[in-house]
C-alpha positions as CSV (number, residue, x, y, z in Angstrom):
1,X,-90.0,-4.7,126.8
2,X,-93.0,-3.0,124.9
3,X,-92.6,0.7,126.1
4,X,-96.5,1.4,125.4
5,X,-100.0,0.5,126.4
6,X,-99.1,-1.4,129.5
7,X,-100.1,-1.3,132.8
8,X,-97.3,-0.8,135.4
9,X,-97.0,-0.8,139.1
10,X,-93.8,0.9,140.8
11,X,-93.4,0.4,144.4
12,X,-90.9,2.9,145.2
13,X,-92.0,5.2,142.6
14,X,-92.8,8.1,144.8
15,X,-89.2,9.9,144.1
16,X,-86.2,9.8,142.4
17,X,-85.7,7.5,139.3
18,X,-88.9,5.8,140.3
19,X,-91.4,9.5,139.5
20,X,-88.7,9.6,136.8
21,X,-89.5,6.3,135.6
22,X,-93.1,7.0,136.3
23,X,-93.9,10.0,134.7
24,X,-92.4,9.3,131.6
25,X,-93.6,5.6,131.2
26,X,-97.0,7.7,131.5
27,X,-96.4,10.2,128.9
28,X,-95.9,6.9,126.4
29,X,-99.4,5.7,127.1
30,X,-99.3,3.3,129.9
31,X,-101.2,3.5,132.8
32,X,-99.1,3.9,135.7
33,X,-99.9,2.7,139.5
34,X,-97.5,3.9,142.1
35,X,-96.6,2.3,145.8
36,X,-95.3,4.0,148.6
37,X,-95.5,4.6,152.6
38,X,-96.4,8.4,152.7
39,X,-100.1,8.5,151.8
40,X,-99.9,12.7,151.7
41,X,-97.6,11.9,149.0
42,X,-99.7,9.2,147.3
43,X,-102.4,11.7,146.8
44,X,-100.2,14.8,145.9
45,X,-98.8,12.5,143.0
46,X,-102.5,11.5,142.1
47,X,-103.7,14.7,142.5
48,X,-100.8,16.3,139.8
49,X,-99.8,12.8,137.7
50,X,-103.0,11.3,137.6
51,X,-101.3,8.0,138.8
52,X,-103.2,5.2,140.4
53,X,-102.0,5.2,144.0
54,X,-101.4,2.0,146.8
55,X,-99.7,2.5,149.9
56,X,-97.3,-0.1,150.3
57,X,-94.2,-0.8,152.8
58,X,-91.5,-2.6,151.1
59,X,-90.1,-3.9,154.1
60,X,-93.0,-5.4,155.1
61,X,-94.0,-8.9,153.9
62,X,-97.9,-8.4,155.5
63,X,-97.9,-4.7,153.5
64,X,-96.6,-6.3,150.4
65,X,-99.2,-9.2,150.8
66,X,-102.2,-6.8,150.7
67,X,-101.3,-4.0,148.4
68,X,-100.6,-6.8,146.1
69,X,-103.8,-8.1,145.9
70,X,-104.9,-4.7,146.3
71,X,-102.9,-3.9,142.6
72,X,-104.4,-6.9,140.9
73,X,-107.8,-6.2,142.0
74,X,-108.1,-2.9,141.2
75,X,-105.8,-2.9,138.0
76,X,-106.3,-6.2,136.6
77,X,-104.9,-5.5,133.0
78,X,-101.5,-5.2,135.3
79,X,-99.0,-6.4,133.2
80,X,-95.6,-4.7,133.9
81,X,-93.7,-4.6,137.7
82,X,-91.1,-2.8,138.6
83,X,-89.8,-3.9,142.4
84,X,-87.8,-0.5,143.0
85,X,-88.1,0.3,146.5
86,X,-84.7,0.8,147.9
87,X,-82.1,2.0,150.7
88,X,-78.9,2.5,151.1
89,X,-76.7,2.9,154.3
90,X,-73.3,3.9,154.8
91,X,-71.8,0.9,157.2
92,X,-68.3,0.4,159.6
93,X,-68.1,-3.0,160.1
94,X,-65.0,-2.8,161.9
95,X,-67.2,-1.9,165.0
96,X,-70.5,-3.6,166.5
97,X,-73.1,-0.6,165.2
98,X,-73.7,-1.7,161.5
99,X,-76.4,-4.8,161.7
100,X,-79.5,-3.0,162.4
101,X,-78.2,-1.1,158.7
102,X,-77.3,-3.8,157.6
103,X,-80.3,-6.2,157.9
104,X,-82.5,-3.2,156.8
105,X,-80.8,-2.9,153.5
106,X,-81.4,-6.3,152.7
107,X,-85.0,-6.6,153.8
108,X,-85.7,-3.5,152.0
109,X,-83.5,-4.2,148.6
110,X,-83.6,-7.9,148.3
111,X,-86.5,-9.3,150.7
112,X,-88.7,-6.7,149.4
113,X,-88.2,-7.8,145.6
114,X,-88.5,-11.0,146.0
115,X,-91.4,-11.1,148.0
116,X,-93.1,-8.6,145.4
117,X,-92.2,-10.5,142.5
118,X,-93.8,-14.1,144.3
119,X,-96.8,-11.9,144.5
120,X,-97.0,-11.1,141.1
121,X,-95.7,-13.7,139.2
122,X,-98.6,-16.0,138.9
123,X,-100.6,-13.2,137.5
124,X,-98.2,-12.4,135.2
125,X,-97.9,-15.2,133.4
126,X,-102.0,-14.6,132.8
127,X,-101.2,-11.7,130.5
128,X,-100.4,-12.6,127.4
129,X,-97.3,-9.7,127.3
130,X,-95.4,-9.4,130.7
131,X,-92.3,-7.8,132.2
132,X,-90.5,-7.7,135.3
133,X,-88.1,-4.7,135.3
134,X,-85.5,-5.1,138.3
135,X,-83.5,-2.4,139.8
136,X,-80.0,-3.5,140.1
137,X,-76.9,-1.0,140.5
138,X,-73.6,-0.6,139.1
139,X,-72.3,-1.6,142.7
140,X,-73.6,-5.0,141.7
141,X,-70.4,-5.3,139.3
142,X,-67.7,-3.3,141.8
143,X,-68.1,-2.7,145.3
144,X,-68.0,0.4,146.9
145,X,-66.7,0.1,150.2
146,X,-68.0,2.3,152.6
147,X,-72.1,0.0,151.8
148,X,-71.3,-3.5,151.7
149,X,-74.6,-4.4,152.5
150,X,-76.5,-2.6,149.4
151,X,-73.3,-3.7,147.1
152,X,-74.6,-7.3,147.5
153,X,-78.0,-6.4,147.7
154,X,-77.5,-5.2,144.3
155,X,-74.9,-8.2,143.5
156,X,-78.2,-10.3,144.7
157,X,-80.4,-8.6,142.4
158,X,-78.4,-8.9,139.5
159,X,-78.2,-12.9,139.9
160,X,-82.0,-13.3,140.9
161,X,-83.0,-11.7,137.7
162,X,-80.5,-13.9,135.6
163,X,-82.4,-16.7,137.2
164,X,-85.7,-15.9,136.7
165,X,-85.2,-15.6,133.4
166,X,-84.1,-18.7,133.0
167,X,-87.5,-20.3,134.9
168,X,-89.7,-18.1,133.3
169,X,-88.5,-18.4,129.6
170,X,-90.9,-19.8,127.4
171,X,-93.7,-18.4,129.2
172,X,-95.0,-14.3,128.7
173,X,-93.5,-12.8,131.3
174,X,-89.5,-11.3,130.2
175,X,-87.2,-10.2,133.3
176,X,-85.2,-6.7,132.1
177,X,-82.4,-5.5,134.7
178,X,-82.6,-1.8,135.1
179,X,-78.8,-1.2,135.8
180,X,-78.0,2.4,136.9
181,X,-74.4,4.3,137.8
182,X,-74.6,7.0,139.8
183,X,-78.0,9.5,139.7
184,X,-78.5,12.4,141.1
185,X,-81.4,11.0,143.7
186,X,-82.0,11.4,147.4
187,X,-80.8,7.7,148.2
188,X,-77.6,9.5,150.1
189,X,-77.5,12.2,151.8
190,X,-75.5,15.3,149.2
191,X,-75.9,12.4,146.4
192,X,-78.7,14.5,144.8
193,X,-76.2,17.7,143.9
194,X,-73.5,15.3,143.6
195,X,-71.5,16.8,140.4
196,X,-70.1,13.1,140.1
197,X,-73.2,11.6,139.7
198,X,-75.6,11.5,136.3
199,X,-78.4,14.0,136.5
200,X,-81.9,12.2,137.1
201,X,-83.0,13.1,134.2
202,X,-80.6,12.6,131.6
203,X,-80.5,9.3,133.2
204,X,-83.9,8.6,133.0
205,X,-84.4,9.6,129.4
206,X,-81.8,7.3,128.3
207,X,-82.5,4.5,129.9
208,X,-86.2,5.0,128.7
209,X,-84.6,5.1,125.1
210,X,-82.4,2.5,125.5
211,X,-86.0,0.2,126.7
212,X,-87.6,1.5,123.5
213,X,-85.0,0.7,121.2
214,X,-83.6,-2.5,122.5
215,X,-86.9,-4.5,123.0
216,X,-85.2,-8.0,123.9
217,X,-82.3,-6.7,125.8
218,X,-81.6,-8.6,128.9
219,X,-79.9,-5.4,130.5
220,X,-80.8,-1.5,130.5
221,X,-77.2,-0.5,130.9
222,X,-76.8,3.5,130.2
223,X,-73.3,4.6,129.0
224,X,-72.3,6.0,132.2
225,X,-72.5,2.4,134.0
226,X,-70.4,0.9,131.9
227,X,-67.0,1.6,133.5
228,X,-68.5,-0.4,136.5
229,X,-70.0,-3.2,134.6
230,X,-67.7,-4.4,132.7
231,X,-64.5,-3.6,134.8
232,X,-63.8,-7.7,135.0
233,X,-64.6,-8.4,131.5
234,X,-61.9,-6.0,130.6
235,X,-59.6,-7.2,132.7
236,X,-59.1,-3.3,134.7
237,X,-61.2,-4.5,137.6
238,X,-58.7,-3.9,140.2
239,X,-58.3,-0.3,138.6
240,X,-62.0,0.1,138.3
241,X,-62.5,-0.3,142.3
242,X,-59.3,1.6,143.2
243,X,-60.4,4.5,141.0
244,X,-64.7,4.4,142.7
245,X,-63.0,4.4,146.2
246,X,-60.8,7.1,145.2
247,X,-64.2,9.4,144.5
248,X,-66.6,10.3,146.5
249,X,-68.1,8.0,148.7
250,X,-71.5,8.5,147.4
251,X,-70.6,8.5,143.4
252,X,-71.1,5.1,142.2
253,X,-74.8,3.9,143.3
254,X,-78.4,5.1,141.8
């Protein structure tokens, strides 16, 4: 992925690695668009970033619809999309109260995505230099038990992107998987002064180097993630889930 002079639009950008992702995809010289619910916040992030701002709900396929359009109309040099926008839910299912949690974390993480990409793609393909950045997690490669639901939302993610980038090769549009350990973000409750997890941004800048400096890699994968990704390639899988469900409950997911 070219790092400069691109035009990029992050749902979910309105906190955590998505401002961090923002702000310094902005200070290389693209122009940056931001989605979100809060419109107070759209406009505080305007007024200080000087992002262009679309309210968008994620979880919403009529919202998505709309501030699509919305994107392409107003921003038609749009060239980069980065479908971000996600929850994740701590869930028992060993009693009758985790499906509304459940079904929200995959509306929210995988819905939202795909519907977001199907808006885009078409356009994309019209620029002559296009990416699709997903947001996948380390918990795609090793479950964490107490979230089942955002473990194979992830786990989703990560195949989806494989996918696409088998359809979409030989056309200009490239599919990058953003895979991230645990950051110090809001996504949990206590996960943002987790000591366990990587500072946001420490995690942000590397992964922004690792875009720069790996132009055709398939995978962002910052050192920290590694220990989850490759757990089965090693052959210490077993050991690599015993030792993230031995930690924290909230260490192992961006």
């Amino acid at each position: 992925m070219n790092t400069h002079g691109n035009t990029v639009f992050l749902p979910g950008g309105t906190r955590g690695i998505g401002l961090a992702l923002a702000t310094r995809l902005q200070a290389r010289g693209n122009t940056v668009v931001v989605g979100g619910r809060d419109t107070a916040v759209l406009d505080a992030l305007a007024a200080e970033h000087g992002f262009g701002t679309v309210r968008i709900d994620t979880s919403d396929p009529a919202s998505i619809t709309s501030a699509s359009a919305e994107v392409i109309e107003r921003f038609p040099d749009v060239n980069v999309l980065v479908p971000m926008a996600g929850i994740m839910r701590a869930e028992d299912w060993r009693g009758p109260g985790f499906l509304a949690d459940a079904e929200a974390v995959v509306t929210t993480n995988l819905l939202g995505p795909i519907r977001l990409i199907a808006a885009f793609t078409e356009h994309l393909q019209s620029r002559p230099d296009a990416t699709i950045l997903t947001v996948s997690s380390g918990l795609a490669f090793a479950p964490l038990g107490v979230t089942p639901s955002y473990n194979a939302s992830k786990a989703a993610v990560h195949m989806l992107s494989e996918s696409l980038r088998l359809q979409l090769a030989g056309t200009s549009v490239s599919v990058v998987e953003l895979v991230p350990p645990s950051v110090q973000t809001e996504l949990m409750p206590g996960q943002d002064t987790n000591p366990l997890a990587m500072p946001l941004d420490e995690f942000a800048d590397e992964a922004l180097s690792l875009l720069e400096n790996k132009p055709g890699a398939h995978e962002v994968q910052v050192e920290r993630v590694k220990f989850l990704r490759y757990g089965e390639a090693r052959g210490d899988y077993a050991d690599v889930v015993a030792a993230l469900n031995a930690t924290d409950p909230h260490a192992a997911a961006h």
